[in-house]
Kinemage of the C-alpha trace (Angstrom):
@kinemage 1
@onewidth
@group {chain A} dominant
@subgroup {mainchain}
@vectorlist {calphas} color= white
{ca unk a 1} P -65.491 54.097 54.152
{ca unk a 2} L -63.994 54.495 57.454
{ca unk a 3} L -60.341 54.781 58.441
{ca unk a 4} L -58.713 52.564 61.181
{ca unk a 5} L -56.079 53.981 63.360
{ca unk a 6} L -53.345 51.256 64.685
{ca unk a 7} L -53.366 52.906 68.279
{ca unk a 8} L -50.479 51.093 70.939
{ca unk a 9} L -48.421 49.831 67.766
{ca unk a 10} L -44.608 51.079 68.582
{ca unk a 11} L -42.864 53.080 65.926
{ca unk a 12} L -39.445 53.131 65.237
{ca unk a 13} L -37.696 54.223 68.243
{ca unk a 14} L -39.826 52.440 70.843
{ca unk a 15} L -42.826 55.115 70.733
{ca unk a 16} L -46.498 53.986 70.104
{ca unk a 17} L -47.884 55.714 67.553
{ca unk a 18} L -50.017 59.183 68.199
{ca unk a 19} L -48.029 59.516 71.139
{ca unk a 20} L -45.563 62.577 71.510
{ca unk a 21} L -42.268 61.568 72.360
{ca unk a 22} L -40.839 63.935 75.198
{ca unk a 23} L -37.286 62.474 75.531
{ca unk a 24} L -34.328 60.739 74.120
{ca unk a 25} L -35.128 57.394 73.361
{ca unk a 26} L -32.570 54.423 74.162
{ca unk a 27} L -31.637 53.503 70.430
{ca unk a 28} L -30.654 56.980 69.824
{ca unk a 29} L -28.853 57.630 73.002
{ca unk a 30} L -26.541 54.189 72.397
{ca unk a 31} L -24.579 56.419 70.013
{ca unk a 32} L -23.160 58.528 72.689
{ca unk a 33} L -22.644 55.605 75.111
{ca unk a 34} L -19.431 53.880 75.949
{ca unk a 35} L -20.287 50.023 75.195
{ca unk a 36} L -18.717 47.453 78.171
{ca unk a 37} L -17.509 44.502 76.407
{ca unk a 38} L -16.329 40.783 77.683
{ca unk a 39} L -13.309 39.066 76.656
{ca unk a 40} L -13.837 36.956 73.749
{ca unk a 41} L -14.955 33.964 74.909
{ca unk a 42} L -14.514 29.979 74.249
{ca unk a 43} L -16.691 27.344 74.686
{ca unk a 44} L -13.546 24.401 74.875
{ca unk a 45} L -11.935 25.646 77.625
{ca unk a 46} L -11.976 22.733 80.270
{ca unk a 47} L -10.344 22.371 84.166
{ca unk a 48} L -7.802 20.429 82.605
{ca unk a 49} L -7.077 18.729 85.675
{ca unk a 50} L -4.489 16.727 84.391
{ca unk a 51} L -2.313 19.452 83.544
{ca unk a 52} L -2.499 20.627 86.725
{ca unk a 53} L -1.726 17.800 89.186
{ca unk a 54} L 1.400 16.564 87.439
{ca unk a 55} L 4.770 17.433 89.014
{ca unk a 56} L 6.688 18.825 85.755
{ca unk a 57} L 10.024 17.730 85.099
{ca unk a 58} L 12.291 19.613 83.116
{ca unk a 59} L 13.907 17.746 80.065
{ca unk a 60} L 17.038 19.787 79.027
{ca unk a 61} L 18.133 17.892 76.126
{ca unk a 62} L 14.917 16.977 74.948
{ca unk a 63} L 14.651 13.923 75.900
{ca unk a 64} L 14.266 11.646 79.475
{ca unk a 65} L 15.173 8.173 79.893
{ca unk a 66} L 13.757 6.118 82.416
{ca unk a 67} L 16.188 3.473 84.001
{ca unk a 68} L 15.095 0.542 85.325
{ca unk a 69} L 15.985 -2.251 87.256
{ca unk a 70} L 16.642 -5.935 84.159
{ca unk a 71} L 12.969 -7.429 84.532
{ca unk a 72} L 12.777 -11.137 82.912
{ca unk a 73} L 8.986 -10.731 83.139
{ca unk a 74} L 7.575 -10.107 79.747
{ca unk a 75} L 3.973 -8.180 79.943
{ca unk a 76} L 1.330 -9.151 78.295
{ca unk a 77} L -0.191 -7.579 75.796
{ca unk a 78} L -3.628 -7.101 74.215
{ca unk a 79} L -4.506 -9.217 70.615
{ca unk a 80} L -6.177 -7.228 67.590
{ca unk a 81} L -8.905 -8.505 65.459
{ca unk a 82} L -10.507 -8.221 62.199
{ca unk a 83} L -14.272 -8.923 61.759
{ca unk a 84} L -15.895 -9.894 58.821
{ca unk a 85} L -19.763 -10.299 58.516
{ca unk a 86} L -19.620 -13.309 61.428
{ca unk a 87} L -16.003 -14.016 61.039
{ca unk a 88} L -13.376 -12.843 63.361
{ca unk a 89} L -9.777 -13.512 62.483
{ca unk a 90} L -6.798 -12.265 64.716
{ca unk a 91} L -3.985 -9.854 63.298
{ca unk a 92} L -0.770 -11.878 62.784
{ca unk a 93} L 1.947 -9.328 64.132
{ca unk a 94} L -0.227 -8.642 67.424
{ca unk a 95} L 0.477 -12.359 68.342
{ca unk a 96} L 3.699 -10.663 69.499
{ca unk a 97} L 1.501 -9.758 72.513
{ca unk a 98} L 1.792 -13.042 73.976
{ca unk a 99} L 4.481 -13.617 76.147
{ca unk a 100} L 6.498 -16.343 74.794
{ca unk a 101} L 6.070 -14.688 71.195
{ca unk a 102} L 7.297 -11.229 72.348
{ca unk a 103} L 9.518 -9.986 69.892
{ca unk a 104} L 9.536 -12.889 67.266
{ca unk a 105} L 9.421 -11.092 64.142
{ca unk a 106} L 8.828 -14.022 61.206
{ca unk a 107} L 5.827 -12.696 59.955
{ca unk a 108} L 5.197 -15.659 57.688
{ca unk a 109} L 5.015 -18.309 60.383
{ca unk a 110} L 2.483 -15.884 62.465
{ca unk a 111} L 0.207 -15.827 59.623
{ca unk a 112} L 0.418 -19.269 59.614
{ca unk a 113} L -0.095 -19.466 63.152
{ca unk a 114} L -3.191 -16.885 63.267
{ca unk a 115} L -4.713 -18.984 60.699
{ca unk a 116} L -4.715 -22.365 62.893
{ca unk a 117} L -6.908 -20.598 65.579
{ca unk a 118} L -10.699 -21.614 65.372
{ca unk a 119} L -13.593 -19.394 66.163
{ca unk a 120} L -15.909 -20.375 68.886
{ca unk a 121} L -18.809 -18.642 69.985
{ca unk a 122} L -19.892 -18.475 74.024
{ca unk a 123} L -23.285 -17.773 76.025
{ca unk a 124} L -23.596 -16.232 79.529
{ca unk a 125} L -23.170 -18.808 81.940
{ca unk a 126} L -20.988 -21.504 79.398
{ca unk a 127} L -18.111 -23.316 81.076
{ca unk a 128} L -15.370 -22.553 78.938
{ca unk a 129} L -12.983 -24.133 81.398
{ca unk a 130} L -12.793 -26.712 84.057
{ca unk a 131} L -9.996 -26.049 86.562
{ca unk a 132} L -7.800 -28.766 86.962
{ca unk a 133} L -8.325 -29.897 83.641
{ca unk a 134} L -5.022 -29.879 81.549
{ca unk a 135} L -3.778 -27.150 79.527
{ca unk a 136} L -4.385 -28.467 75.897
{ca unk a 137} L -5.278 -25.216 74.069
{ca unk a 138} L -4.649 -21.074 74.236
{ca unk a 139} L -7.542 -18.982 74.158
{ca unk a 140} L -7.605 -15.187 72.550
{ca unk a 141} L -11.135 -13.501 73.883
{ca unk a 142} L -12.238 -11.767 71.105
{ca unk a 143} L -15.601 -9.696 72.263
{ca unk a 144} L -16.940 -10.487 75.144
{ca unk a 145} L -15.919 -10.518 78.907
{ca unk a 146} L -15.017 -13.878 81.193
{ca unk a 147} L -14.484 -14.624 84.709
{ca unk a 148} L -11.270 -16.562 85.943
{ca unk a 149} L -12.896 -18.872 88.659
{ca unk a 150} L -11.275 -20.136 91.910
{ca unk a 151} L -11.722 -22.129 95.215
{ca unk a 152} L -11.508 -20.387 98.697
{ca unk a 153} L -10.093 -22.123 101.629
{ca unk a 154} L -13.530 -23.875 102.343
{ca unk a 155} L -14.505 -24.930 99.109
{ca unk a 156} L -16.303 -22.169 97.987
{ca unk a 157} L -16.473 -20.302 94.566
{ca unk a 158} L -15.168 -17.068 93.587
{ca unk a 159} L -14.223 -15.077 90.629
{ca unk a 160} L -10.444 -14.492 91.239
{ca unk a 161} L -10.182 -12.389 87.641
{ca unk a 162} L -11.395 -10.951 84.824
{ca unk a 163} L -10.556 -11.010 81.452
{ca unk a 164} L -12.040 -8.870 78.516
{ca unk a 165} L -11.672 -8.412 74.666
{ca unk a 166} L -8.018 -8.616 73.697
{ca unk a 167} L -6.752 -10.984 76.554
{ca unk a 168} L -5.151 -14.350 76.554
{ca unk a 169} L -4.726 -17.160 78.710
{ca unk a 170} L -3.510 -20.881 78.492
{ca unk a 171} L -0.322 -19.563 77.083
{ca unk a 172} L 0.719 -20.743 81.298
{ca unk a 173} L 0.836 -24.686 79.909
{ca unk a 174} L 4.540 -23.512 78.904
{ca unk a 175} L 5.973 -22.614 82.200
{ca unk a 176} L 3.931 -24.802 84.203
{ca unk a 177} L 5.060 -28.488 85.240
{ca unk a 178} L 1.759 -29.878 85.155
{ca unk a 179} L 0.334 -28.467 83.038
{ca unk a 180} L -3.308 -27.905 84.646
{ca unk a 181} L -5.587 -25.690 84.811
{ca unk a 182} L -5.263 -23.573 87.832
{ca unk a 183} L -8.510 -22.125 87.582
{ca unk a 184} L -11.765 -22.123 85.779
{ca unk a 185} L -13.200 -19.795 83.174
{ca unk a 186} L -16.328 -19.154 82.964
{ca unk a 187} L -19.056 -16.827 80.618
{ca unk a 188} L -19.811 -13.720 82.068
{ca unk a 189} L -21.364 -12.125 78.939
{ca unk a 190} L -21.885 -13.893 75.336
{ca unk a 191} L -19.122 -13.076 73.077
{ca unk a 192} L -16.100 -14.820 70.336
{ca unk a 193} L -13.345 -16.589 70.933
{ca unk a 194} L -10.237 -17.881 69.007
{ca unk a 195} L -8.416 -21.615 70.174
{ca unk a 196} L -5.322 -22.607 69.288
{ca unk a 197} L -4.586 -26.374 70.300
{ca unk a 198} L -1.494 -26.714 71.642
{ca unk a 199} L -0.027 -29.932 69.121
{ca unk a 200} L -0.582 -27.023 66.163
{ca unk a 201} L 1.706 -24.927 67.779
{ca unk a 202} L 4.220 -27.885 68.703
{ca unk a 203} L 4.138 -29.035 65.219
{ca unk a 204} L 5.013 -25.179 63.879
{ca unk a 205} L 8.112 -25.068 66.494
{ca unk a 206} L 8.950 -28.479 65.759
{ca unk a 207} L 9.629 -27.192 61.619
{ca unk a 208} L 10.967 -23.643 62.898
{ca unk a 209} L 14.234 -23.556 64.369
{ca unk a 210} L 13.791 -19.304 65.036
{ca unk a 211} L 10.329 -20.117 67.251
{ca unk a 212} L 12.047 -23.680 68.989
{ca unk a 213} L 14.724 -20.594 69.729
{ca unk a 214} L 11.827 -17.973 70.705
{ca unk a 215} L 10.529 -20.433 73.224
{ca unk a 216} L 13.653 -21.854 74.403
{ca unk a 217} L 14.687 -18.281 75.627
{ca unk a 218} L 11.556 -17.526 77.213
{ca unk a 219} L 11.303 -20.612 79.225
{ca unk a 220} L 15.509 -19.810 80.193
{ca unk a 221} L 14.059 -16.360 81.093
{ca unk a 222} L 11.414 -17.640 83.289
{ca unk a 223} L 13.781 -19.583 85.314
{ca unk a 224} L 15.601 -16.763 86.196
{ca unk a 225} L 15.977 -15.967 89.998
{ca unk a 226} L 13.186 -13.152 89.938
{ca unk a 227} L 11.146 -10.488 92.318
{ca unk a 228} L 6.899 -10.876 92.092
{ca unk a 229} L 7.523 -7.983 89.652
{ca unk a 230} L 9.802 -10.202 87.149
{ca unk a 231} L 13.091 -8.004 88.048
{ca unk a 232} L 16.240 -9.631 88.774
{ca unk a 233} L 16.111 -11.338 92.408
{ca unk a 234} L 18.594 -8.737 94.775
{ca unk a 235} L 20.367 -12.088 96.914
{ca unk a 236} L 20.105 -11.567 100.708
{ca unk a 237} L 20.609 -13.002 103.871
{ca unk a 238} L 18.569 -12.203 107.192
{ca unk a 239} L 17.808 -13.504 110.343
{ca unk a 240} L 21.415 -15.623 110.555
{ca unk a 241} L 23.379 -15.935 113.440
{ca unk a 242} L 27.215 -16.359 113.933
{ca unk a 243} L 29.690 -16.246 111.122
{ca unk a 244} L 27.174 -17.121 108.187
{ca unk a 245} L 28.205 -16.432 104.560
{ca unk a 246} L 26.771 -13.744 103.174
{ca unk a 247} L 25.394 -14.366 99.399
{ca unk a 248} L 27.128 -11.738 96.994
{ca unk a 249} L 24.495 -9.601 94.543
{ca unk a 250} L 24.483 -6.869 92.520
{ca unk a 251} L 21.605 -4.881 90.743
{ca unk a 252} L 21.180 -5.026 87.276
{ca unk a 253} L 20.013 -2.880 85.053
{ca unk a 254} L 17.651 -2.343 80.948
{ca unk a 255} L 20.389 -2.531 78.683
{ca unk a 256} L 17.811 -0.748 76.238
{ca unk a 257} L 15.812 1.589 78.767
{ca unk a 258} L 13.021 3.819 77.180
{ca unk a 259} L 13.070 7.003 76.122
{ca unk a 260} L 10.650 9.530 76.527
{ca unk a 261} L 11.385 12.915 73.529
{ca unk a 262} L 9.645 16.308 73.891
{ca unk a 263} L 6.292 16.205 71.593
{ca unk a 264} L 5.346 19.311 70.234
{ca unk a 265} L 1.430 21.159 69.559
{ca unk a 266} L 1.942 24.498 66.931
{ca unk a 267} L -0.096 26.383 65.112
{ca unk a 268} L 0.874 29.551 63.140
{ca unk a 269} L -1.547 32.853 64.450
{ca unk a 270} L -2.119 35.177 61.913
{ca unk a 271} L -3.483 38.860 62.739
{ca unk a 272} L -3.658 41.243 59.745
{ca unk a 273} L -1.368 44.718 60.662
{ca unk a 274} L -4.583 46.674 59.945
{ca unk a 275} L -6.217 45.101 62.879
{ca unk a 276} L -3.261 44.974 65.109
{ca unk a 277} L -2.667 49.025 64.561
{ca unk a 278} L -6.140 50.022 64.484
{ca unk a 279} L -8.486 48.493 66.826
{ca unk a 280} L -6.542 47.685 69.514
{ca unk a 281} L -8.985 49.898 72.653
{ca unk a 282} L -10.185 48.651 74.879
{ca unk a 283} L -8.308 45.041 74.290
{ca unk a 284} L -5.285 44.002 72.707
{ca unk a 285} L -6.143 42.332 69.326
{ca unk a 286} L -2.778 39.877 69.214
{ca unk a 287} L -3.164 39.039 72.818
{ca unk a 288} L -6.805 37.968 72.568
{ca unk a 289} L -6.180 36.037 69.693
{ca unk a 290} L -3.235 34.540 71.493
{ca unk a 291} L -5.044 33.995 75.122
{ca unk a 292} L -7.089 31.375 72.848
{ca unk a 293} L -5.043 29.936 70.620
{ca unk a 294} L -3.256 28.964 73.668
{ca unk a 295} L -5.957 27.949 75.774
{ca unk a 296} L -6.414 25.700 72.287
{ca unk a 297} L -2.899 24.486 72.548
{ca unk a 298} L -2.954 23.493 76.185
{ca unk a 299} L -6.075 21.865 75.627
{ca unk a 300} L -4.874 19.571 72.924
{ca unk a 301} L -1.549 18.951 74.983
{ca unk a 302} L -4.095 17.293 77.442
{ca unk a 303} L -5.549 15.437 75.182
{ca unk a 304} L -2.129 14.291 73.983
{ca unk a 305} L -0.625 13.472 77.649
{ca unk a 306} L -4.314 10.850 77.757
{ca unk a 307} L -4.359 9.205 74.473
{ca unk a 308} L -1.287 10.101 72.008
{ca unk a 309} L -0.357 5.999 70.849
{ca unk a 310} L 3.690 6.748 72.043
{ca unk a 311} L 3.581 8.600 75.426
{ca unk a 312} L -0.249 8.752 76.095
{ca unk a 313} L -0.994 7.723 79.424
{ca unk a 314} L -4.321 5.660 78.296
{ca unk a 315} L -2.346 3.927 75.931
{ca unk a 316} L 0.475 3.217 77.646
{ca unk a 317} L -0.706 1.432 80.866
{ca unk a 318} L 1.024 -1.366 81.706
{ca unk a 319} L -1.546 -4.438 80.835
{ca unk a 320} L -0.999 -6.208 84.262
{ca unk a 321} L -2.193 -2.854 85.432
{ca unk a 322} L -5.440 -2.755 83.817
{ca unk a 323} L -8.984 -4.288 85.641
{ca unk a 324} L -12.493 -4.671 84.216
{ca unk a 325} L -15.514 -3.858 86.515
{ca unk a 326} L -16.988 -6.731 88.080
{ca unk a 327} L -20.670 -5.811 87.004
{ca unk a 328} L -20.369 -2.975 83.656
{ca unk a 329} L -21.294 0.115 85.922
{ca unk a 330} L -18.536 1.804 87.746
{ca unk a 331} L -19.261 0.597 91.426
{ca unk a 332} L -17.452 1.036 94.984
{ca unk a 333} L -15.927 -1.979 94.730
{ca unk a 334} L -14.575 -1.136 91.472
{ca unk a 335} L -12.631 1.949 92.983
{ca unk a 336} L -11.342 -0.165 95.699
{ca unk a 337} L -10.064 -2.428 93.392
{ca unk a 338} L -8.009 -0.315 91.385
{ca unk a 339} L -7.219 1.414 94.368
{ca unk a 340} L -5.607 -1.316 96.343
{ca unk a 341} L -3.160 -1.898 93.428
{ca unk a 342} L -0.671 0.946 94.053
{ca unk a 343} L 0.473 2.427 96.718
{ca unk a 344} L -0.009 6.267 97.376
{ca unk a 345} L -2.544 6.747 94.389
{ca unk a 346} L -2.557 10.778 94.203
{ca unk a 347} L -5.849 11.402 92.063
{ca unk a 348} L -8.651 9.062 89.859
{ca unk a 349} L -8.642 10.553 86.625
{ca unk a 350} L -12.255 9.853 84.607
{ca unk a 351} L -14.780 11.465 82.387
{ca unk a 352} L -17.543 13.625 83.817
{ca unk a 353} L -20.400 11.386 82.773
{ca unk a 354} L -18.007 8.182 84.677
{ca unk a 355} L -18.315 10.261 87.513
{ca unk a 356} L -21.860 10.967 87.108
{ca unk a 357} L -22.187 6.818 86.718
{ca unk a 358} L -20.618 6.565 89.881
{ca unk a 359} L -22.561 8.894 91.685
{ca unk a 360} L -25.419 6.577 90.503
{ca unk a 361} L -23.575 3.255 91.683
{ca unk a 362} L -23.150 5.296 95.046
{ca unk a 363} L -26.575 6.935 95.745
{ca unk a 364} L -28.123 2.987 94.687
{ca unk a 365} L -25.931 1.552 97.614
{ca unk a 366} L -26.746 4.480 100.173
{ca unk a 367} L -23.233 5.929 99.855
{ca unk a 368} L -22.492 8.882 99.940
{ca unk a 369} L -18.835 9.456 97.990
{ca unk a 370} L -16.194 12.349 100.283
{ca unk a 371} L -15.809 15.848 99.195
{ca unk a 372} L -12.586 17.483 99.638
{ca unk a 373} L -10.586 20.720 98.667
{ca unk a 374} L -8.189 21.290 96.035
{ca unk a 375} L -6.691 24.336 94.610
{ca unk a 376} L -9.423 26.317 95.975
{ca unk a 377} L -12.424 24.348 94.230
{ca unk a 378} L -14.508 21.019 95.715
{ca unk a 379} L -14.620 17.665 94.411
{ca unk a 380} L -15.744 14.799 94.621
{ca unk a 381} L -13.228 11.775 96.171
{ca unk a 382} L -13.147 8.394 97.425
{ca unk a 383} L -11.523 6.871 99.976
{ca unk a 384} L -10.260 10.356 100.522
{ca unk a 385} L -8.561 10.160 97.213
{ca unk a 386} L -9.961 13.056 94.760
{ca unk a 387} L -12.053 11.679 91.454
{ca unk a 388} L -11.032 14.741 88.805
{ca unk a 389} L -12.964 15.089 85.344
{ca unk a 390} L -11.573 14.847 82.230
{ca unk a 391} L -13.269 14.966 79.095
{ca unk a 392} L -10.230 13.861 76.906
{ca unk a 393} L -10.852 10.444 78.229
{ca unk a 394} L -12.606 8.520 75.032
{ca unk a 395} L -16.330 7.363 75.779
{ca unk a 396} L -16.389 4.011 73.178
{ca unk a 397} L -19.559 3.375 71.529
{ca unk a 398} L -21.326 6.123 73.328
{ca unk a 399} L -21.528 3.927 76.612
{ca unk a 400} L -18.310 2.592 77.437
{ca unk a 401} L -14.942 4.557 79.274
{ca unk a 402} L -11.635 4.194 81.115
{ca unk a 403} L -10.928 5.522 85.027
{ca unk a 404} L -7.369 5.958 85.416
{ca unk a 405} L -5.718 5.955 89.144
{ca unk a 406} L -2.043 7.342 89.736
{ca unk a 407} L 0.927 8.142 91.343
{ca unk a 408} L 2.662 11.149 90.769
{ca unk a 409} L 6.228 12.609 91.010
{ca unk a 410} L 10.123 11.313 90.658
{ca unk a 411} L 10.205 10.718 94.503
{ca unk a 412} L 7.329 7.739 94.739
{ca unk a 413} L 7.850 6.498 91.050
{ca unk a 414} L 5.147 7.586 89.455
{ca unk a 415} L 4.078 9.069 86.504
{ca unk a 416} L 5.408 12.842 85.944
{ca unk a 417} L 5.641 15.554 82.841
{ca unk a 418} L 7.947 16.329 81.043
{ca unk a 419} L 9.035 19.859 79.346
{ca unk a 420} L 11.849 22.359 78.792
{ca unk a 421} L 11.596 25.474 80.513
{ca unk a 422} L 14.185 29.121 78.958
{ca unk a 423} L 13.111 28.200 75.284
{ca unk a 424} L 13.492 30.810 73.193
{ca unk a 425} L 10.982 33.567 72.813
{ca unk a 426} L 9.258 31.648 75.824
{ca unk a 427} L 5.799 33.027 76.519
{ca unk a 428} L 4.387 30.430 79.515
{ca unk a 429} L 6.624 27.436 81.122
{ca unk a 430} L 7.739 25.123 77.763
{ca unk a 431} L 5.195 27.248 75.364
{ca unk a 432} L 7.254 29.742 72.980
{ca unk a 433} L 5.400 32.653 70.848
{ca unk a 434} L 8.129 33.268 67.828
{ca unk a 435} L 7.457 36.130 65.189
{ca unk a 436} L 7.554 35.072 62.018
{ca unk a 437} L 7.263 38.307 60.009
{ca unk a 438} L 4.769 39.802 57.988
{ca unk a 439} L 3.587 38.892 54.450
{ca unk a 440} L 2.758 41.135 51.524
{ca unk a 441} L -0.477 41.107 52.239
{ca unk a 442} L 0.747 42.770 55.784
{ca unk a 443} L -0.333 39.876 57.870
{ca unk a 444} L 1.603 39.527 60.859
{ca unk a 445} L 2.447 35.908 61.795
{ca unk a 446} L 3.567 33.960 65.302
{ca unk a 447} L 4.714 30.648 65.505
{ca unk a 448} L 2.952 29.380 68.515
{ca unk a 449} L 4.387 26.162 69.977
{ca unk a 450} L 4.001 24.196 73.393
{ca unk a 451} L 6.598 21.116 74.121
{ca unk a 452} L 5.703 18.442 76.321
{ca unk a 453} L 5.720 14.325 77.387
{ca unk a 454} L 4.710 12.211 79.936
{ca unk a 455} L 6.538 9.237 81.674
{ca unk a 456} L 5.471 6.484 83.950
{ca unk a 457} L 8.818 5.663 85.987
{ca unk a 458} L 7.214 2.381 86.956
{ca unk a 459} L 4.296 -0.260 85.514
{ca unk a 460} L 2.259 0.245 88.580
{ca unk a 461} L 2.625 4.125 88.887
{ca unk a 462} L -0.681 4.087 86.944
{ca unk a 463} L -4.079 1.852 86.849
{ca unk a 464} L -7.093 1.538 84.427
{ca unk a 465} L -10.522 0.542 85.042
{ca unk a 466} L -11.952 -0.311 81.482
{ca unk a 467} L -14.817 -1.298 79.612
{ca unk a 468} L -16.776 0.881 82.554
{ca unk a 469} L -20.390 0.772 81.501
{ca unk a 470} L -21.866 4.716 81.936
{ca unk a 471} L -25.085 4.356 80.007
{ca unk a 472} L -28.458 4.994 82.376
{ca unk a 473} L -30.093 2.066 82.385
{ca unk a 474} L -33.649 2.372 81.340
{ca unk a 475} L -36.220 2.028 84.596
């Protein structure tokens, strides 16, 4: 029988086997060595570019109230839905969306209205309406996306608007004379709508005196001397010569102006005293902890400022101030679109993959989109106006996002932040670190809490680009 030798197989401690070791190997020399250690890291950090390009205003009492000038204009809205199977019904109180029903409160009579609508289904490419035709019915678009359609000077065709899931439109028939269609509306993709002939809702105000009432004050409202932007017309006189009268005006203002209160992100950081006393070298064990649950904190406050229901900035875009893309993708002419709707537009807000989407739209057109500086990093812009990521921005469906363009500060009535600086135990601007005590279990505890709002002084401080298509499409 003959014995094998494993010759060139390491032993413990690096050395092959049969091989005299004639120094100090590494494993056993780590236990004199000083180790060199990182910070804890965090994978969730983000630029949080949002954060940082809004002018912070400081809310002493808690809360800000943005004045405005009496508008007779009511917005419009966007109407819910509830599908069933192939059924799509619309939710009764988001009627309220349309103009002439904003604020009517019988809930009874909007059931009974949302029940008189009738489903129809469209194609690419249908007619839905002919302009010039009269105004005999209101249409809610429940999926799908439409283009308003209009004549140029020369008798041409071209989409003058487009409308998307949620949006309205005959409701005009009310305010108009004639009564006509001043456009047409045509497919763009297949999707659902809801009609509502106009004798069914006659009928219902004819047997409710609260809606006759409803649309008696919105047609008296309508009539008012008014601005493009539906605020009170400001009477003036120019161009006269001699001793002409002057007309006498005055400004008016919201009698019931919105406010904006502080919102609040906490968390309570625990640390047990063992830890704190004892392993404290190199780093500090409470300020690690605390360098990430705030960089947690701040991260979530972004995420609130974008898409919180009462003050977020996604959800709080004035409807008249939101566009859909003229194609899916995100394209130049998109960005010029929502560009040219506000004057002095500081900064596009969108996710990363939008931007990537873009880039695509770009590089298929031969364009090649600006880069410019800001605080100390580049980025990409457009029309000299910088495109920032954000990843709090929702992506719907796994293909669909917003782009947001805005105006920032008190000075050009835009959209700002809000916070309260010299809060007790204040640890960064409007963030306070508060001891709580420790248990008897000797954990030490901090009360970690950052205060904070947004406002947008004006409808068209902000813009939104929705349904943007960001999916590749397949080659």
């Amino acid at each position: 029988m003959t014995t094998e030798t494993n010759v060139g197989i390491p032993a413990q401690g690096g050395q092959p086997q049969g091989q005299q070791q004639l120094s100090l190997g590494t494993a056993a020399a780590k236990n004199l060595a000083t180790t060199t250690k990182s910070e804890p890291q965090m994978q969730g950090i983000s630029s949080r570019w949002l954060l940082r390009m809004l002018p912070w205003t400081q809310v002493a009492g808690g809360t800000y109230r943005v004045n405005r000038r009496l508008s007779y204009a009511v917005g419009r809205g966007r109407v819910s839905f509830v599908k069933t199977g192939s059924s799509v019904r619309v939710v009764p109180p988001t009627l309220g969306e349309i103009p002439v029903l904003r604020g009517f409160e019988d809930t009874a009579l909007l059931e009974e209205l949302a029940a008189r609508f009738a489903q129809r289904d469209f194609q690419p490419g249908d007619v839905l309406v002919q302009a010039g035709q009269p105004i005999n019915e209101i249409f809610l678009i429940a999926h799908g996306k439409v283009n308003k359609v209009g004549t140029s000077k020369y008798g041409e065709q071209a989409v003058v608007g487009v409308l998307a899931d949620g949006d309205h439109l005959g409701d005009e028939a009310l305010t108009e004379a004639d009564g006509v269609w001043a456009y047409g509306v045509k497919a763009a993709t297949s999707g659902t709508l809801l009609a509502l002939p106009w004798p069914a809702f006659q009928e219902l105000a004819d047997r409710s005196e609260a809606l006759r009432d409803q649309v008696l004050q919105f047609l008296a409202d309508s009539q008012q001397s008014q601005n493009k932007h539906g605020e009170r017309e400001i009477e003036l006189a120019a161009g006269h010569e001699g001793e002409h009268e002057l007309p006498g005006t005055f400004v008016d203002y919201e009698l019931a102006p919105r406010e904006y209160e502080l919102s609040v992100a906490q968390t309570v950081l625990q640390v047990h005293s063992r830890v704190a006393d004892l392993y404290n070298q190199p780093m500090n064990q409470i300020e690690q902890q605390l360098r990430l649950t705030i960089e947690a904190l701040r991260e979530r406050q972004e995420h609130e400022l974008i898409n919180n229901p009462d003050f977020g900035l996604l959800q709080n875009a004035d409807y008249d101030q939101r566009i859909q893309t003229h194609s899916g993708p995100p394209t130049p002419d998109d960005f010029d679109d929502l560009l040219s709707r506000r004057r002095g537009t500081k900064f596009f807000l969108a996710h990363p993959r939008t931007i990537a989407a873009f880039g695509r739209e770009c590089s298929s057109r031969g364009l090649y989109p600006d880069s410019i500086g800001l605080h100390d990093e580049q980025v990409p812009a457009w029309r000299g106006v910088p495109i920032l990521p954000c990843n709090k921005i929702p992506i719907v469906d796994g293909h669909t996002s917003s782009v947001l363009a805005m105006r920032v500060g008190e000075d050009n009535q835009g959209v700002i932040g809000l916070h309260q600086t010299g809060i007790p135990d204040e640890y960064q601007p409007s963030l306070s670190v508060r001891f709580m005590g420790i248990n008897e279990k000797a954990i030490i505890s901090y009360l970690v809490s950052a205060y904070y709002s947004a406002a947008i002084l004006v409808p068209d401080a902000i813009g939104v680009l929705e349904n943007v298509e960001i999916a590749r499409p397949r080659d």
